[in-house]
C-alpha positions as CSV (number, residue, x, y, z in Angstrom):
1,X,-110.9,45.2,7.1
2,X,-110.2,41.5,6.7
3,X,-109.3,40.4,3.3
4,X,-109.9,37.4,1.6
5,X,-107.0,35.2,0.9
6,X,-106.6,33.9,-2.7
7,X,-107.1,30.0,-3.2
8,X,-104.0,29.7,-4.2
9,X,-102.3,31.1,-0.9
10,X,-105.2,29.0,0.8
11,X,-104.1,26.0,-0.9
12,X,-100.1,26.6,0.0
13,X,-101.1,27.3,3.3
14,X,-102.5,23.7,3.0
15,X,-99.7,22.3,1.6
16,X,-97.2,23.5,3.9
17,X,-99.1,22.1,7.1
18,X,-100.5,18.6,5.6
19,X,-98.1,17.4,3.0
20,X,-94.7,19.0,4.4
21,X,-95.8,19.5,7.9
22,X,-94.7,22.7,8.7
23,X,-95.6,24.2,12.1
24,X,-97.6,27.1,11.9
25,X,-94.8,29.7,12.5
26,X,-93.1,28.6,9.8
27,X,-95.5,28.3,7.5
28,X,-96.4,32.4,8.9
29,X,-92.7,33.4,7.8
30,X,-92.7,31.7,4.4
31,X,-96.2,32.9,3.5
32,X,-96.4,36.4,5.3
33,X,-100.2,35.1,6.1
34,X,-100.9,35.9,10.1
35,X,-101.2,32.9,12.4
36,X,-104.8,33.4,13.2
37,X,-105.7,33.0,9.5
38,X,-103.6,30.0,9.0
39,X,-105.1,28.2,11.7
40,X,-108.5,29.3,10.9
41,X,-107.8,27.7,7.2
42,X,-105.6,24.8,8.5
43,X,-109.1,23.8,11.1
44,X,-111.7,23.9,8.2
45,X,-110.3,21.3,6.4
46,X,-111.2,17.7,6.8
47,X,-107.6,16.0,7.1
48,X,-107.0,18.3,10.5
49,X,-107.3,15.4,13.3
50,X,-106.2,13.1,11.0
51,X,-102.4,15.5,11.1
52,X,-102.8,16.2,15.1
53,X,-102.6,12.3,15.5
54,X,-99.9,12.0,13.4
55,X,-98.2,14.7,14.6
56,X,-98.5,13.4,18.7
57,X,-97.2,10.2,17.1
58,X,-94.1,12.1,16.3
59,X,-93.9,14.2,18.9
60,X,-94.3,10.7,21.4
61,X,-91.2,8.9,19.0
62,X,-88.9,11.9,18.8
63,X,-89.3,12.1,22.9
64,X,-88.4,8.3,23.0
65,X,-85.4,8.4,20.7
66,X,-84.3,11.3,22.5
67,X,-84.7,9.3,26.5
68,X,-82.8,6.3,24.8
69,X,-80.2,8.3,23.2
70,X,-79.8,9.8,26.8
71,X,-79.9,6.5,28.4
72,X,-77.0,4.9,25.9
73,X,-75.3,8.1,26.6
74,X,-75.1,7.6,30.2
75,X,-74.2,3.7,30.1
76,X,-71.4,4.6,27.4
77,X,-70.0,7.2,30.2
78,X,-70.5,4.9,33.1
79,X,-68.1,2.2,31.3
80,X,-65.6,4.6,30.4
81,X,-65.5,6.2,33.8
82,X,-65.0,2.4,35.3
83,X,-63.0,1.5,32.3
84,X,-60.7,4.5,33.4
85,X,-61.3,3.6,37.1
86,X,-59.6,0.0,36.5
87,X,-56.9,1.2,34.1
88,X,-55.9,4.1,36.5
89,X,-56.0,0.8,39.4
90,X,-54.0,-1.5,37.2
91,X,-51.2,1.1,36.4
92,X,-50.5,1.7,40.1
93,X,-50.5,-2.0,40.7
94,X,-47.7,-2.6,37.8
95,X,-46.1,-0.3,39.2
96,X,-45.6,-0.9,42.5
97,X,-45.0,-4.6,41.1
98,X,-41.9,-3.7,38.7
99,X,-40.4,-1.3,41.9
100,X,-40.7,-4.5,44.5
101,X,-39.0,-7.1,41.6
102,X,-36.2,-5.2,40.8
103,X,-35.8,-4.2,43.9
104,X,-32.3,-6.0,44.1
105,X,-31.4,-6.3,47.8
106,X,-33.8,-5.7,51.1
107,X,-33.9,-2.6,52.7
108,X,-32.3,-1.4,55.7
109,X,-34.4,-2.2,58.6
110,X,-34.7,2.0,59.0
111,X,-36.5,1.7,55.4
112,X,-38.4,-0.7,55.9
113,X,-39.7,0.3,59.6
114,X,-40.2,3.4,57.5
115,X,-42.5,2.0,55.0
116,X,-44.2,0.0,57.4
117,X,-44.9,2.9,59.4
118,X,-46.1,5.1,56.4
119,X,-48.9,2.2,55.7
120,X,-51.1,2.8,58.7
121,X,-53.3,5.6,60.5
122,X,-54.1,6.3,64.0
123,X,-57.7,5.6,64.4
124,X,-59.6,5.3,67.4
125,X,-56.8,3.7,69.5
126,X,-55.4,1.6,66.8
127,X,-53.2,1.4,63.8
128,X,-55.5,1.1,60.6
129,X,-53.6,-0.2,57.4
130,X,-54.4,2.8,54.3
131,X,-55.8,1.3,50.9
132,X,-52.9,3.2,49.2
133,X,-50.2,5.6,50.3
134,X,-49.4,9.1,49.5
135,X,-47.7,9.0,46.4
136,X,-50.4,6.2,44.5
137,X,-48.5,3.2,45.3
138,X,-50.9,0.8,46.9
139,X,-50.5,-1.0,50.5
140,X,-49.6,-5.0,50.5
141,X,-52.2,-6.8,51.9
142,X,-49.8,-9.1,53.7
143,X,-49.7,-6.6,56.2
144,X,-52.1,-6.7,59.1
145,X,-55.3,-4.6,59.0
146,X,-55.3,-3.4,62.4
147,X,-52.6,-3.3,64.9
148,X,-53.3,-2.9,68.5
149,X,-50.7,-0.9,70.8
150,X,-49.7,-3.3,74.0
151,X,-50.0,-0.3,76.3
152,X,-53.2,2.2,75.4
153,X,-52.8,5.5,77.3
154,X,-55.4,4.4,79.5
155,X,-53.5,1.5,80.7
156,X,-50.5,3.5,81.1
157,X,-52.6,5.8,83.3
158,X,-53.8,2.8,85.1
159,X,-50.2,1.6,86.0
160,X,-49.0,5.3,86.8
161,X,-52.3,5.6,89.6
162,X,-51.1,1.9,90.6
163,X,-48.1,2.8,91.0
164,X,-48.5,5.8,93.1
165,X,-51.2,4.2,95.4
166,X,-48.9,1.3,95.9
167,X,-45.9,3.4,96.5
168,X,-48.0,5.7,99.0
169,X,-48.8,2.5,101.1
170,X,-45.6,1.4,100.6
171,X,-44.8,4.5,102.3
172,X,-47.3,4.4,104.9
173,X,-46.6,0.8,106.1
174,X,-43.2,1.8,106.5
């Protein structure tokens, strides 16, 4: 048996939606009125399109503050990153500044052959001068980017099979 609801739960129910715009579920848990009745209330009256407009309006402003809160969000940590990117960059560079000026007398040829040494990478039959060594201290650029052995192993093998062809005519034309 359905029971009618008294005008003054009718006109709460009314309240609640238009004038505080309460969602439905809400409005269920404050009034104790099931959802089928409030919306069958909340239909009948005249000002019902009127509050579905409004309330896509909303809905469409809340999703846009939302997107550009998101968006400032990301921009505010893509500068921080590259702000920390840049710092991190600048401190290894001050360093390896203050060690080379108070760096009182030059190094032993061993030291420096050393350091030189520890600046490149075999690659691909060549010597490739690294962006920064090991321990964070980065690579002067005075240095050459590639260096090019005199002999590549497949010149050496060259010579060697020279060498033994010409020493086996050698041989024979004796």
């Amino acid at each position: 048996m359905a029971r009618k609801l008294s005008q003054e739960k009718i006109n709460e129910i009314l309240r609640l939606f238009y004038e505080e715009h309460k969602k439905r579920v809400e409005i269920h848990r404050i009034t104790g009125v099931s959802r089928p009745t409030i919306n069958k209330y909340i239909k009948e009256d005249p000002r019902y399109w009127e509050e579905v407009a409004y309330r896509l309006l909303e809905a469409n402003n809340r999703r846009k503050a939302q997107w550009r809160s998101y968006q400032q969000k990301r921009r505010e940590r893509a500068k921080r990153e590259l702000w920390d990117e840049t710092y991190e960059i600048m401190k290894r560079e001050h360093a390896q500044a203050v060690a080379e000026l108070s760096y009182h007398r030059w190094p032993s040829v061993s030291t420096l052959y050393e350091f030189v040494r520890s600046c490149y990478r075999w690659v691909r039959g060549k010597f490739v001068r690294k962006d920064c060594l090991e321990d964070g201290t980065l690579v002067p650029t005075t240095l050459p980017k590639y260096i090019r052995p005199v002999h590549t192993l497949t010149e050496g093998l060259k010579k060697r099979r020279n060498t033994v062809i010409n020493t086996a005519n050698n041989v024979l034309a004796y």
